[in-house]
N, C-alpha and C positions, 0 to 999 in steps of 0.2 A: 460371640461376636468375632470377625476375622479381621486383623491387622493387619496391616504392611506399616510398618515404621519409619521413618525420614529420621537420621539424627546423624550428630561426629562427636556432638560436645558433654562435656564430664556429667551435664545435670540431663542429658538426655539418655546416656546411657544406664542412669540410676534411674529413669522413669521407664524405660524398656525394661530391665530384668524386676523392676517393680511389676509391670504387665504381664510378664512373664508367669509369675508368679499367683494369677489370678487364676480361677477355675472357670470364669464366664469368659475368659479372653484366648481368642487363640491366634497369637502374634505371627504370620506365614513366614515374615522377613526382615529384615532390616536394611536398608539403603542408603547409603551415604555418598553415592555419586551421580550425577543427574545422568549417565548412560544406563543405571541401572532401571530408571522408571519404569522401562517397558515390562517388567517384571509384573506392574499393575495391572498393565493388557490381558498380561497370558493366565493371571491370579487375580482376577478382581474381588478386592475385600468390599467388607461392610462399611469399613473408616479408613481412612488415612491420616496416620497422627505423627505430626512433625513436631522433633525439639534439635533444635542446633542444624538443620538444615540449609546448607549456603547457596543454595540452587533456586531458581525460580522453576514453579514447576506449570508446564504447560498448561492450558484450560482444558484441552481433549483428555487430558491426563484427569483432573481435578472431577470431570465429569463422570469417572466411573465408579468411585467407590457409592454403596447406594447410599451412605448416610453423610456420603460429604468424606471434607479433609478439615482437618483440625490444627491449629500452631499454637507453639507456645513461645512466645517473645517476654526478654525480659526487658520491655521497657511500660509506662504508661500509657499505651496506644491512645489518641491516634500524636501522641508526643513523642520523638525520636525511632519513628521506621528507620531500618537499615544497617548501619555495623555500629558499631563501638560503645549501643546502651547506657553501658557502665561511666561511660566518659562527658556524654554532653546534657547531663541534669546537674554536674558541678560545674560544667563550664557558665551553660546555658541557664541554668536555675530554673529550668523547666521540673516537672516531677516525674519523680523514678517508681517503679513500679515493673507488675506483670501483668500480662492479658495472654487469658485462651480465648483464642479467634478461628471462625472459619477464614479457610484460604480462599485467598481471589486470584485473579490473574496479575494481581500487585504486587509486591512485598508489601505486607504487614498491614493491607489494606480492606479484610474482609471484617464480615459484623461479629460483632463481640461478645459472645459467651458470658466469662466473668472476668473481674480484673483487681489487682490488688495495687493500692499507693505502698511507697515501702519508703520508711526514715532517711534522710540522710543527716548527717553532723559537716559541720566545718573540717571537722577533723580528719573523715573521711579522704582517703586516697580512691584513685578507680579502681584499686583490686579489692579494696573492703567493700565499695559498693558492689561489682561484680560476685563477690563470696554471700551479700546479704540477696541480691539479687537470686541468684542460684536458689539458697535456702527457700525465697516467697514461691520463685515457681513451680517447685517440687510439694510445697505446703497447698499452695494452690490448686494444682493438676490434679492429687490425689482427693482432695476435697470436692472436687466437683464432677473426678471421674464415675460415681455410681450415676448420676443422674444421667450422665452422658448415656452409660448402659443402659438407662430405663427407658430411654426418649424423655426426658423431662427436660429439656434443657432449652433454654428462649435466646434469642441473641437479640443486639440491638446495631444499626449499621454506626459507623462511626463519622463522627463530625470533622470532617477535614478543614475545615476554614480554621482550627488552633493545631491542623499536624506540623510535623516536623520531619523533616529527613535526611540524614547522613550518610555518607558514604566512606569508603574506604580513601578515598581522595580526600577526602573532609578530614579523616584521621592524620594524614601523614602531613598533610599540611598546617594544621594545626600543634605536629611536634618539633614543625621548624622552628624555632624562634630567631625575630630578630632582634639583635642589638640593639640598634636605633631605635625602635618605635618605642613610643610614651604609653603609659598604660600605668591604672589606677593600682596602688598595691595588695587590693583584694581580689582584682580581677589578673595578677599576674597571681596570685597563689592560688585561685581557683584552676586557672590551666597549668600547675607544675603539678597540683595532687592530684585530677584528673588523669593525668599522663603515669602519674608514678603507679608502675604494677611491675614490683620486682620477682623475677629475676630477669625482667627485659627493661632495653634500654630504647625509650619513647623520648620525650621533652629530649634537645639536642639544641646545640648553639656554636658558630662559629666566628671565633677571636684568635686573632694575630694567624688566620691560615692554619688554626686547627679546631678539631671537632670535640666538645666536652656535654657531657650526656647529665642532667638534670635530673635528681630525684629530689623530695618534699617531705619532712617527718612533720605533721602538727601535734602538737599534745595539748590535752585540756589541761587547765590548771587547777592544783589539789592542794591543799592543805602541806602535803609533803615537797613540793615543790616550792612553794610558799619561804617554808624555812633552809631550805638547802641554800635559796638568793641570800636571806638573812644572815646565815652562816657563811657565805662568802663575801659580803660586805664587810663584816664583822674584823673579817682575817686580815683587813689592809689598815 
């Protein structure tokens, strides 16, 4: 089977040299800029298989590989199309998950191959979901890739009347916080450990005419914790 690969991001690049690696696959290219598509034209593959793709890729385009074009989105389709995955199943308490999908002329809007829910905790920050996320869709991808190869594979279209969709305007707005506004104190710690993915600075707040950037640690409570309180009560 001939490839041309769509990707930029860390679990896409570990599913390319994982296809690389196949003896039924023969990967022609890799693409990570939407000037590069026409590459498709002049190489038309069997599939087109996109992970970490930021580009919407034309319908003239999507119409020539002959088996289709294929995504892998780490969210619970048809729940959070568009950027920041990781971020609005804690805000939003919708469900986190992966789906391999055919491409539409949508973002994240074509019929659904397979798809996985994936845990979350309280405790969870967006980089721990982001990192579990990662792991399902690479668990995922390779598990469903033989059947892909065989033609066995059935999709079902997606029910848009429960989607959701964010954008990058959706993220940045939501790391302003304000002061002033009233909000419940689980729905202010669902948006500070949604934001928290260190080594970047997300959640942000401005008091007295300066800017102070917001991060979140929760921890479950253990037994060891437990007596550490004990043990500082004790001392006074």
């Amino acid at each position: 089977m001939d490839i041309i690969f769509l990707g930029v991001n860390d679990v896409g690049l570990k599913i390319y040299n994982w296809l690389c690696q196949r003896s039924e696959v023969n990967v022609k290219a890799m693409l990570t800029e939407s000037e590069q598509l026409d590459i498709i034209r002049r190489e038309p593959p069997d599939l087109v298989v996109s992970v970490g793709f930021d580009h919407l890729v034309p319908p003239e385009i999507l119409t020539i590989p002959s088996e289709g074009a294929i995504n892998l989105h780490p969210s619970y389709l048809p729940y959070n199309r568009g950027k920041s995955p990781n971020v609005w199943p804690l805000i939003d308490r919708t469900p986190a998950g992966v789906t391999l999908h055919y491409m539409d002329v949508e973002f994240d809007a074509g019929d659904i191959i397979e798809q996985r829910k994936v845990r979350t905790e309280f405790s969870d920050t967006g980089k721990d979901l982001h990192n579990r996320l990662e792991e399902a869709q690479f668990e995922l991808f390779t598990e469903i890739w033989p059947k892909i190869e065989s033609g066995e594979v059935e999709s079902t279209p997606q029910n848009d009347s429960n989607g959701t969709y964010h954008s990058t305007t959706d993220f940045i707005e939501e790391c302003e916080i304000d002061p002033e506004i009233e909000v419940t104190v689980k729905e202010f710690l669902d948006t500070l450990r949604a934001l928290t993915f260190p080594p970047f600075d997300n959640a942000h707040v401005e008091v007295d005419g300066k800017r102070y950037y917001v991060d979140i640690e929760i921890r479950e409570a253990t037994e060891e914790s437990g007596e550490k309180t004990e043990g500082l009560l004790s001392s006074y």
